[in-house]
C-alpha positions as CSV (number, residue, x, y, z in Angstrom):
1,X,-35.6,-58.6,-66.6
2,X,-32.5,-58.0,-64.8
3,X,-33.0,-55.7,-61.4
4,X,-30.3,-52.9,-61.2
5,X,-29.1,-52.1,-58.2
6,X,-29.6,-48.2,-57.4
7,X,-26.1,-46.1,-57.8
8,X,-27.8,-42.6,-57.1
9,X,-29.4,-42.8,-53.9
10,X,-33.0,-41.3,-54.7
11,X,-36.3,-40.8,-52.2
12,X,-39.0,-42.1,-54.1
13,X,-37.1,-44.2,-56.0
14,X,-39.0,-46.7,-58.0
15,X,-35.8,-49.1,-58.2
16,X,-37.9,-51.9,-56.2
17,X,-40.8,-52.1,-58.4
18,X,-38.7,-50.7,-61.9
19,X,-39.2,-54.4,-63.8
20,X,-42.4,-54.7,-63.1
21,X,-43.6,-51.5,-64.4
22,X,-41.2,-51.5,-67.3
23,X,-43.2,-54.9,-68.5
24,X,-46.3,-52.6,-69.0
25,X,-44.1,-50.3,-71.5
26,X,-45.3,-50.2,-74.8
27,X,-43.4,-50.5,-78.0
28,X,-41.7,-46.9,-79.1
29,X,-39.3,-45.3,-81.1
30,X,-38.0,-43.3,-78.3
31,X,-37.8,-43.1,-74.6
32,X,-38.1,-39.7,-72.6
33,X,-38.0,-39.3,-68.6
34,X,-37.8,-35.8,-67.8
35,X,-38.6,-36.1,-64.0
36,X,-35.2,-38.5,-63.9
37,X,-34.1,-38.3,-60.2
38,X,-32.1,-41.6,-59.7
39,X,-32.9,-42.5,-63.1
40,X,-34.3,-46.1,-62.0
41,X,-36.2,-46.9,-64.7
42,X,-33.3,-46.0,-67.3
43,X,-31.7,-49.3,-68.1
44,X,-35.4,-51.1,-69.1
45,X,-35.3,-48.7,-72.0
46,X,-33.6,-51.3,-74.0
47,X,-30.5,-49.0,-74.6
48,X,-33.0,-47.1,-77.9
49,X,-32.7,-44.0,-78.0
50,X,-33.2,-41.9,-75.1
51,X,-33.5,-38.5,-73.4
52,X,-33.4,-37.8,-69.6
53,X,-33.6,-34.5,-67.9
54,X,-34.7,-33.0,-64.2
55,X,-33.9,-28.9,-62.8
56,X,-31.0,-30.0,-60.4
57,X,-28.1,-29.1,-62.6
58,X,-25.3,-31.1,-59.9
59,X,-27.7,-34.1,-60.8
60,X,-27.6,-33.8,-64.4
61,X,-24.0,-33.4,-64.7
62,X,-23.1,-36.8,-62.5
63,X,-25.3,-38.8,-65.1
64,X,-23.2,-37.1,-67.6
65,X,-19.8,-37.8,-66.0
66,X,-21.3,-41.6,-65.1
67,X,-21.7,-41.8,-68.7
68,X,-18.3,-41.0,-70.2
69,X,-16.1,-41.0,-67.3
70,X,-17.1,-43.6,-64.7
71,X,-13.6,-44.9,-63.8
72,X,-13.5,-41.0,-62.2
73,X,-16.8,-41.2,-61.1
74,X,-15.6,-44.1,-59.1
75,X,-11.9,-43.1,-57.9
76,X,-14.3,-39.4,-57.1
77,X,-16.6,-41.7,-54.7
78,X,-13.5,-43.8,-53.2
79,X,-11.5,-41.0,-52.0
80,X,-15.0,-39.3,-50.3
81,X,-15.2,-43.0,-49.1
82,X,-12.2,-42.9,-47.6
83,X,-12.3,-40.1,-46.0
84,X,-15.7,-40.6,-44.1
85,X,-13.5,-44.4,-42.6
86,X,-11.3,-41.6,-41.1
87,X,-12.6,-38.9,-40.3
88,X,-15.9,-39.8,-39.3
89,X,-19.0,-37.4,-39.4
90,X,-17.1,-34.4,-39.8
91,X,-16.1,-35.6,-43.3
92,X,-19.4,-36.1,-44.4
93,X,-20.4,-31.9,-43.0
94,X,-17.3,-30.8,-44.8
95,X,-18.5,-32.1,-47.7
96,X,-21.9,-31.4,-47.4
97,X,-20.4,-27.6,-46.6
98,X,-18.3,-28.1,-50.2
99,X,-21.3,-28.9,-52.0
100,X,-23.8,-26.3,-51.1
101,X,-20.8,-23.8,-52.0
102,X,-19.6,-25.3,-55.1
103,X,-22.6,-27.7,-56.2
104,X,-19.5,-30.5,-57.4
105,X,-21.4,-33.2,-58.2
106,X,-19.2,-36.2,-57.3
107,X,-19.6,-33.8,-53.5
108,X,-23.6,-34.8,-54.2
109,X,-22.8,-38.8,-55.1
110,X,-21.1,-39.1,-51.8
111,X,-24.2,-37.1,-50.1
112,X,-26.9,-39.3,-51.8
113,X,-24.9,-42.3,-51.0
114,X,-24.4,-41.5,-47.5
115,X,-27.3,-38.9,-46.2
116,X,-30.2,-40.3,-43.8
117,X,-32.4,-42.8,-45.9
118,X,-31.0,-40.8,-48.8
119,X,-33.4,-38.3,-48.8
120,X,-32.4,-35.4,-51.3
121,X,-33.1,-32.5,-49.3
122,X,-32.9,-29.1,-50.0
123,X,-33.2,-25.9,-47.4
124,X,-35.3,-22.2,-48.6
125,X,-31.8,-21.4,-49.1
126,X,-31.5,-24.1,-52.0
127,X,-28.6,-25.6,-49.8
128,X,-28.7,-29.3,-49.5
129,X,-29.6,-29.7,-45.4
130,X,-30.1,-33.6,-44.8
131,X,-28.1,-35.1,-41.9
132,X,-25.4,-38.4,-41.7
133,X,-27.0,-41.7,-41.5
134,X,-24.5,-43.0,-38.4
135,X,-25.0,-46.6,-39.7
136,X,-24.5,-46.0,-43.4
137,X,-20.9,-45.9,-44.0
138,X,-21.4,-45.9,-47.7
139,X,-20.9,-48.6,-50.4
140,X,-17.6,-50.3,-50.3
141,X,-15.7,-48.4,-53.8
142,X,-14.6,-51.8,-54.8
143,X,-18.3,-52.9,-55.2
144,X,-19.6,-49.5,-56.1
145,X,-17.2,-49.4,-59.2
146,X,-18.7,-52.3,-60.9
147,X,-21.9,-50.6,-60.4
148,X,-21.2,-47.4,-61.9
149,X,-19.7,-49.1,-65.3
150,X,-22.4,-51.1,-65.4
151,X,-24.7,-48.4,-65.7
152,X,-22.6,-46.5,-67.6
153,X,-22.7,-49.2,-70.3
154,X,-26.7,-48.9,-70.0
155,X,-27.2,-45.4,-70.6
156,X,-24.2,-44.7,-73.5
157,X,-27.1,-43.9,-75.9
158,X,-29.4,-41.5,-73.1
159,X,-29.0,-37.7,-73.5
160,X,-29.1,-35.4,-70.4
161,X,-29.9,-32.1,-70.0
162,X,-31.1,-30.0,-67.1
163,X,-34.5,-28.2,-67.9
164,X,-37.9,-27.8,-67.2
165,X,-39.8,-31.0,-68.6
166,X,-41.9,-29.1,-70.6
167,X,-39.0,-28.4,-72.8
168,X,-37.8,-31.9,-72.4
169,X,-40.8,-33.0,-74.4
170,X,-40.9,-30.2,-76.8
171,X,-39.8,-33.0,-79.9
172,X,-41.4,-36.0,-78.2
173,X,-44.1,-37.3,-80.9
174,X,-46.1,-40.2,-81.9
175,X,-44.2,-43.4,-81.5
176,X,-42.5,-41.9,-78.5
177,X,-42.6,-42.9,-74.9
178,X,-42.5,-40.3,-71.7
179,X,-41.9,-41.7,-68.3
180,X,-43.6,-39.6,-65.4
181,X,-42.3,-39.4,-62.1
182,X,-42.6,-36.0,-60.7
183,X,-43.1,-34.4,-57.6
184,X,-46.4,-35.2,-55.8
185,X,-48.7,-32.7,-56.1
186,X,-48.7,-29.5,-53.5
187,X,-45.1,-30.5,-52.8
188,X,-43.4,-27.7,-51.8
189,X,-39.4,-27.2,-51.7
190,X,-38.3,-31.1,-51.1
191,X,-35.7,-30.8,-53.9
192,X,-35.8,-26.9,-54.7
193,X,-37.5,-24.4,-54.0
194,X,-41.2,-23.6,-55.2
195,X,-44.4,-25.8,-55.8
196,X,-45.0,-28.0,-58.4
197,X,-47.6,-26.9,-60.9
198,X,-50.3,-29.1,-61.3
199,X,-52.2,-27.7,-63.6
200,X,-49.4,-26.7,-66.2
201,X,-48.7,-30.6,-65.5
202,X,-52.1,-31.6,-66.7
203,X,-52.1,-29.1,-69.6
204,X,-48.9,-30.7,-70.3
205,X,-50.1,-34.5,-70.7
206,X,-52.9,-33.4,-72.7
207,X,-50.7,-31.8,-75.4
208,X,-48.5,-35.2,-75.1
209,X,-52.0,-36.7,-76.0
210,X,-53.0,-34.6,-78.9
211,X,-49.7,-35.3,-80.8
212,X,-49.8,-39.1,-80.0
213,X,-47.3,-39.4,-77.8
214,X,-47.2,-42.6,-75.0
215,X,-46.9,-42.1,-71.3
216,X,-47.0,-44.0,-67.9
217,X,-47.5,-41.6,-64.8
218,X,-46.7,-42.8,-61.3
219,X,-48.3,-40.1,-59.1
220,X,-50.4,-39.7,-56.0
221,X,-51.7,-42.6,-53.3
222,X,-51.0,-43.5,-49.8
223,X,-48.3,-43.5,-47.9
224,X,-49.7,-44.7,-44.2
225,X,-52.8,-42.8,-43.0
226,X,-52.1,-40.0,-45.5
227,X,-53.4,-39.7,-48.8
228,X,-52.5,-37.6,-52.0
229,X,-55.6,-37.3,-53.7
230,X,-54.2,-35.0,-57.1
231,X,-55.6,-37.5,-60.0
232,X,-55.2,-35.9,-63.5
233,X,-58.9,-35.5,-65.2
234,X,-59.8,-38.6,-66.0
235,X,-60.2,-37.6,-69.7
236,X,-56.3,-37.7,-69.5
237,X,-55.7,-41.1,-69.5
238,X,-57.0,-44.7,-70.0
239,X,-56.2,-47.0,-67.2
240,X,-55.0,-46.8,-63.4
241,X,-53.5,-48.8,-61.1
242,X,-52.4,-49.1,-57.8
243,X,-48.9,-50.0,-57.2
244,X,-46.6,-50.4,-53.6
245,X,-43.6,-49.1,-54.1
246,X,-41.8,-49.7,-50.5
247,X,-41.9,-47.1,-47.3
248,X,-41.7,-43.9,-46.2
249,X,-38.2,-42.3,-45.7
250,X,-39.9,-38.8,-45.8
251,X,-42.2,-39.8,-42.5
252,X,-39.2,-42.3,-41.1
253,X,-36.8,-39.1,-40.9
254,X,-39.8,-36.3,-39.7
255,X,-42.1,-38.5,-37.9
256,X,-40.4,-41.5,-36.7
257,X,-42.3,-44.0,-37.6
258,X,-42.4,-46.0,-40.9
259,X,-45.2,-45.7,-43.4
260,X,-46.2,-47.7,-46.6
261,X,-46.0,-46.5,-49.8
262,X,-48.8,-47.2,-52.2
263,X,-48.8,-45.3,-55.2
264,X,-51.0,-44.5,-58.5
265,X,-49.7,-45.9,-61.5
266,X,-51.9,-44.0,-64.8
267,X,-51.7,-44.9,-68.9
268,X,-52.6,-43.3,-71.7
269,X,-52.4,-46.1,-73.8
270,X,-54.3,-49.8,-72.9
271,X,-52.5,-52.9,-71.4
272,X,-53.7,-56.7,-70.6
273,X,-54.7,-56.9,-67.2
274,X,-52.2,-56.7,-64.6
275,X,-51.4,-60.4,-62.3
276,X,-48.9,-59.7,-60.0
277,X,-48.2,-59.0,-56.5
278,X,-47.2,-55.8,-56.7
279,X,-50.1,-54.3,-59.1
280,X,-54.0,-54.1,-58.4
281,X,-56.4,-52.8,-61.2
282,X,-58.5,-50.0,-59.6
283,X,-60.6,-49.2,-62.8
């Protein structure tokens, strides 16, 4: 499979490891990922039918206007661009100022794009508070607008809408397929404010089970010395694995110091056995 190259900069992006997991996808009807972020796992969905959805409503709308208007999406980015070879920092706080009073979404491209480690990060306040990265001058437009048709081209038949994945998967149903990247569990206020429910989660996946619906879950795991230990009941799905997914940015902007990712991939549904570098079976 083709690797895509990421054109919404997104912490815990599974870009790196996005064709190895999409080999392990089932067959379905339809393709749902309500947790979509950076959306890297969107263009392995073999263009069928799809939904996509997340809370952040300035995300949302930028897959929308990469969808049907990506030459603006790209002339949007170049002029930010542009600006930022001028001006400096101070373009990239002016914008940044822009945003969290007008939540423009082509203001939160340029931010993703050109943030530290492109970390979405979001204040108590809801504003978006990450810092420059000084040696990130952003993607050169020229490249970056072959990269946003191309995605555009790979997502023409994906629907988005900003709501709370619960109602994302209200019509999912047997045949379907949900991909599950959420927040890790006990996260609190990374991308908005309030903690992830864990338990209306698992409550969640177990309806999706009754009604026959597919899902993979990437989870909890390692990241360095720490550990997420928030498993779903393991009456919620059939097989687990272990995947490594790249490093830290969290702990490279907080801590200063780089830590490996390894995270918990979890099925529903069975698959051969795993032989590649980037899987181990933990059953």
């Amino acid at each position: 499979m083709r690797k895509f190259p990421s054109i919404i900069k997104w912490s815990g992006s599974k870009r790196l490891v996005a064709t190895a997991l999409a080999e392990k996808f089932p067959s379905f009807k339809r393709y749902f990922e309500p947790f979509v972020g950076g959306g890297s796992m969107l263009p392995y969905s073999n263009k069928k039918a799809g939904f996509a959805s997340d809370i952040i409503p300035e995300l949302i709308e930028l897959w929308k206007l990469i969808q049907n208007e990506p030459e603006m999406v790209a002339y949007e980015y170049e002029q930010r661009w542009i600006r930022l070879q001028k001006e400096g920092p101070d373009a990239y706080y002016e914008i940044r100022k822009h945003f969290n009073e007008s939540r423009n979404s082509f203001d939160f491209l340029f931010l993703s794009r050109t943030c530290v480690n492109g970390l979405i990060r979001f204040n108590s306040n809801g504003d978006f508070n990450n810092s420059f990265h000084l040696s990130r001058p952003g993607i050169n437009p020229s490249t970056f607008s072959k990269q946003i048709q191309l995605w555009s081209n790979h997502i023409q038949n994906f629907v988005f809408s900003t709501c709370d994945y619960r109602i994302a998967l209200e019509d999912a149903k047997q045949g379907d397929f949900v991909f599950l990247d959420p927040p890790y569990g006990g996260t609190k206020g990374r991308y908005t404010v309030g903690t992830f429910d864990l338990n209306a989660f698992y409550e969640e996946l177990d309806r999706l089970n009754s009604v026959g619906v597919k899902w993979m879950l990437t989870f909890d795991g390692k990241a360095g010395n720490r550990t997420y230990s928030f498993a779903p009941p393991k009456e919620l799905y059939i097989n687990k694995f272990s995947i490594l997914t790249g490093n830290s940015t969290f702990t490279k902007i907080e801590n200063k110091r780089i830590d490996r990712i390894e995270e918990s991939v979890y099925l529903n549904y069975k698959i051969a056995d795993i032989q590649t570098d980037l899987f181990k079976n933990v059953i």
